[in-house]
N, C-alpha and C positions, 0 to 999 in steps of 0.2 A: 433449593434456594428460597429464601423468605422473601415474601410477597411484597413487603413494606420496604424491598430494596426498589422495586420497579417506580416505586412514586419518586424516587429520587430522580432529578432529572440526569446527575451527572452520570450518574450509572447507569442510568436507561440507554442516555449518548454512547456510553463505551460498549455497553451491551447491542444495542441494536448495531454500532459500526463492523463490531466482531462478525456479524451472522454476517451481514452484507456481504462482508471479506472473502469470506470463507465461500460464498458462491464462485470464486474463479480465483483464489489462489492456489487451490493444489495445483492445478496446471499450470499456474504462474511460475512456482516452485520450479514444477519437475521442467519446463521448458529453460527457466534461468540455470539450473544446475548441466544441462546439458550442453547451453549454447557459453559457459564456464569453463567447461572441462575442453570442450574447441579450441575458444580461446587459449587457456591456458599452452594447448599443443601447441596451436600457433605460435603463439609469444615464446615462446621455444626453440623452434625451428628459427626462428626470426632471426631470434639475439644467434643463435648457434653461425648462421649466415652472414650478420653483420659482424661477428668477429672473427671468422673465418676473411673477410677482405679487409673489417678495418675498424682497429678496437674504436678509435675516436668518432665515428658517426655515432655510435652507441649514446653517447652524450648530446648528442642533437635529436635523438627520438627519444630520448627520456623526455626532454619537456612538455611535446604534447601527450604525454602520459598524465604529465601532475596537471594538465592545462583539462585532461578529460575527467579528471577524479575533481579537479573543483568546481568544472561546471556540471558537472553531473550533482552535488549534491545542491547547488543553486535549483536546478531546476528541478529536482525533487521536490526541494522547499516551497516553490512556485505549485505544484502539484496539489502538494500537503496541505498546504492555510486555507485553499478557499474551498476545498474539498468538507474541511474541520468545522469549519463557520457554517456552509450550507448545511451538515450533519443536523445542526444543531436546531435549525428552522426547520426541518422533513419531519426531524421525529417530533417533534412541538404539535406539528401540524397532525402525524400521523397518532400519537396521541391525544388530542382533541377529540379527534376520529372514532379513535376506538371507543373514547369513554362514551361517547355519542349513542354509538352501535348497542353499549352494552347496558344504557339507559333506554332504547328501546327494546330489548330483548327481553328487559325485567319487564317493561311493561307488557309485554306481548303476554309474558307469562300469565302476570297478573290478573288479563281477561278474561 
């Protein structure tokens, strides 16, 4: 990767959120794909029962379904924006930082 990408700030932003990420998403992953695949059995079993006693309830549990799929990405959103905005003030700072460090290091050498 060339070097004259890092001075960029916006790329530094996406670069530095990636690494962060990546410290606890494979477990994120593999723990969402499992408590998925539960579900899913569940929601299975479920509908197999409610229409086993009575097709029309089905249609009264459907809506807290679409009730959990739009607040669910509300609150993701609520997650996301202030999470994206602080990003951008850490690495500003944590770039300051380093160039800091790395204008003392030359001078260290220098002596």
């Amino acid at each position: 990767m060339e070097l004259e990408k890092y001075d960029r700030p916006n790329f530094y932003d996406s670069y530095t959120r990636a690494l962060e990420e990546t410290k606890t998403r494979t477990n994120d992953v593999i723990q969402n794909i499992s408590g998925l695949i539960g579900s899913i059995a569940a929601a299975i079993y479920t509908l197999l029962i409610i229409l086993s006693i009575d097709p029309y309830v089905l249609i009264f549990s459907l809506i807290p379904l679409f009730n959990m799929f739009y607040l669910g990405k509300k609150r993701n959103r609520l997650y996301y924006d202030p999470d994206k905005e602080t990003t951008y003030h850490h690495h500003r700072a944590d770039y300051v930082k380093r160039v800091f460090e790395d204008y003392e290091c030359k001078e260290g050498d220098a002596a």
